[in-house]
C-alpha positions as CSV (number, residue, x, y, z in Angstrom):
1,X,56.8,71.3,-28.9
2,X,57.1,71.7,-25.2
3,X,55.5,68.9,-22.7
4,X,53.0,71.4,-22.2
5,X,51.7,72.1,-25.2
6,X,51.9,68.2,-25.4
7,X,49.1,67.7,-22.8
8,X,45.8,67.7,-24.1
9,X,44.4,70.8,-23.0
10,X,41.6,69.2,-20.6
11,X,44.1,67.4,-18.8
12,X,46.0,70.9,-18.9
13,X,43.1,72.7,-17.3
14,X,42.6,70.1,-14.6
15,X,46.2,69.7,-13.3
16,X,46.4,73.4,-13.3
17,X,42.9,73.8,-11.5
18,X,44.3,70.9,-8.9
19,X,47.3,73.1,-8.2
20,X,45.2,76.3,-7.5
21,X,42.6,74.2,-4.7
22,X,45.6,72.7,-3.3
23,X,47.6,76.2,-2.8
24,X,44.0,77.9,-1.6
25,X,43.5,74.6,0.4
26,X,44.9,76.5,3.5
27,X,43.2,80.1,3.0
28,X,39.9,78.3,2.9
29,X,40.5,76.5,5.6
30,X,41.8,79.8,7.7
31,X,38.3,81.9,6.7
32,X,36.1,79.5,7.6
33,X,37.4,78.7,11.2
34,X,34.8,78.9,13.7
35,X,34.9,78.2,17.3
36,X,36.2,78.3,21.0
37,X,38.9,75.5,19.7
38,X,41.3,77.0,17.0
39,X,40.9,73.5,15.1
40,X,44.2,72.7,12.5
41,X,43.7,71.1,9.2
42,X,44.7,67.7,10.7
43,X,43.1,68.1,13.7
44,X,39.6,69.0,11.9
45,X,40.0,65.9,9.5
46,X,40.0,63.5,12.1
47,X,37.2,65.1,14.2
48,X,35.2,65.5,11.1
49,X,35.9,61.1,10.4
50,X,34.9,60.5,14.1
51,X,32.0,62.3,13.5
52,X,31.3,60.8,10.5
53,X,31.9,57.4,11.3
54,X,32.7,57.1,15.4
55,X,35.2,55.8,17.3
56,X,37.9,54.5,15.2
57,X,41.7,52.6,16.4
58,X,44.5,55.1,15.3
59,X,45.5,52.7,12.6
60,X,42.1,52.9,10.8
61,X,42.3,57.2,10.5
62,X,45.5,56.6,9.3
63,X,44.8,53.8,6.7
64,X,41.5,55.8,5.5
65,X,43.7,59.2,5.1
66,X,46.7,57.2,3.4
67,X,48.9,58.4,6.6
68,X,51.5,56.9,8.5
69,X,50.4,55.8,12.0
70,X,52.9,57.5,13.8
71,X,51.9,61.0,11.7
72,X,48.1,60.2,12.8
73,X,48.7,59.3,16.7
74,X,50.7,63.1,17.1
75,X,47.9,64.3,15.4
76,X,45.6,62.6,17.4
77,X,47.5,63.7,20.5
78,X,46.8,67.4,20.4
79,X,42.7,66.2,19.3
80,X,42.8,65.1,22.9
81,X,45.0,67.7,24.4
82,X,42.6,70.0,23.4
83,X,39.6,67.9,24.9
84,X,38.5,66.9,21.8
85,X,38.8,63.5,21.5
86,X,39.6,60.9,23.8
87,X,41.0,57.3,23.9
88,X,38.7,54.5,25.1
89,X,39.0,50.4,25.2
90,X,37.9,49.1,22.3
91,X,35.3,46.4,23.5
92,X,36.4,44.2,20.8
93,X,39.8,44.0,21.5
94,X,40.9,45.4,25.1
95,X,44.5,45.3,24.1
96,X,43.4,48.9,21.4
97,X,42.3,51.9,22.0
98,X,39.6,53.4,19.9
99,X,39.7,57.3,19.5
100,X,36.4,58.4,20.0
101,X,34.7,62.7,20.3
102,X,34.1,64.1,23.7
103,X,31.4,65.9,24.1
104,X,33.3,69.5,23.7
105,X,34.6,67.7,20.4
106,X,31.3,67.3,19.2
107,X,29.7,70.7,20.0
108,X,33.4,72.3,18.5
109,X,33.3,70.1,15.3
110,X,29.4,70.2,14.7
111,X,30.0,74.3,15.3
112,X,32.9,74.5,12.8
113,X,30.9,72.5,10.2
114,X,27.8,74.1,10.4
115,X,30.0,77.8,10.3
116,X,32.1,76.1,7.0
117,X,29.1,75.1,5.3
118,X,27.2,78.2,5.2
119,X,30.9,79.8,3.7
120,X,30.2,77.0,1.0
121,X,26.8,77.9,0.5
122,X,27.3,82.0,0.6
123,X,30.6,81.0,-2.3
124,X,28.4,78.9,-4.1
125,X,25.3,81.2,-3.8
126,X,25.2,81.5,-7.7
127,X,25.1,77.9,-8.5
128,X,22.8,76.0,-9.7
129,X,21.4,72.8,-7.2
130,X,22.4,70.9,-10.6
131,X,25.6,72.7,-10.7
132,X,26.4,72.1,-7.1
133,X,25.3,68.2,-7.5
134,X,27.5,67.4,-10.1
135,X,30.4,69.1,-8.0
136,X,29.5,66.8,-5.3
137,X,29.5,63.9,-7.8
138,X,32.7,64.8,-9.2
139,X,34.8,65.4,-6.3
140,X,33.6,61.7,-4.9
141,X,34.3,60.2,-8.0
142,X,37.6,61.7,-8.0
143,X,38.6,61.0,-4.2
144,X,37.6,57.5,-5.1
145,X,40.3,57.6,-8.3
146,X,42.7,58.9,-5.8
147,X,42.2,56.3,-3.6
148,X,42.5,53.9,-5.9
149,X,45.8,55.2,-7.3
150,X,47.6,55.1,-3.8
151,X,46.5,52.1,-2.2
């Protein structure tokens, strides 16, 4: 018997149905774009934390996407390259820098949300609100098993 046929056959379907998201990851990410700023995958995960939660020191993006600081600050180098984001004093520390949304970064990540969103909603049009909230449910509960697992 093969390792496959091994598997029970939800954990089967799931690993299998991880693989798929993670290779059309990127082509979901491509067609729904939006914007004057042509935003990367990296570059639209931090803007989308900072907007989430504000200004944040390099080493806290990096510790709440399991990165290495160095990947996160070259990331956070083209944000503000672009105009993005910028670097500030953190007033609780004025030896750090907190990253923090410009103005144009919040008009270019509210923009690409609101455009990814209704995407979402026109894929999802069939669902059910009860179908859709258990999704939402599902994927936290998961991201929070993953974040478990690597820290």
């Amino acid at each position: 018997m093969t390792t496959e046929e091994q598997a029970p056959t939800t954990q089967r379907v799931i690993e299998q149905q991880l693989l798929t998201l993670y290779r059309r990851t990127n082509s979901v990410h491509v067609e729904t774009s939006h914007g004057d700023a042509e935003l990367d995958r990296s570059t639209y995960g931090i803007l989308c934390l900072l907007d989430d939660t504000g200004p944040m020191r390099l080493g806290a993006i990096a510790a709440t996407y399991h990165l290495n600081p160095s990947t996160v600050t070259r990331q956070a180098q083209a944000a503000v390259r672009l105009g993005l984001a910028e670097k500030r004093p953190d007033p609780d520390d004025g030896r750090a820098a907190l990253l923090a949304l410009t103005p144009e970064g919040e008009t270019a990540i509210r923009r690409a949300r609101e455009h990814r969103r209704a995407k979402l909603e026109q894929m999802m049009a069939d669902w059910t609100p009860d179908e859709r909230d258990e999704l939402a449910r599902s994927l936290q509960r998961f991201n929070t098993a993953v974040d478990r697992w690597v820290e």
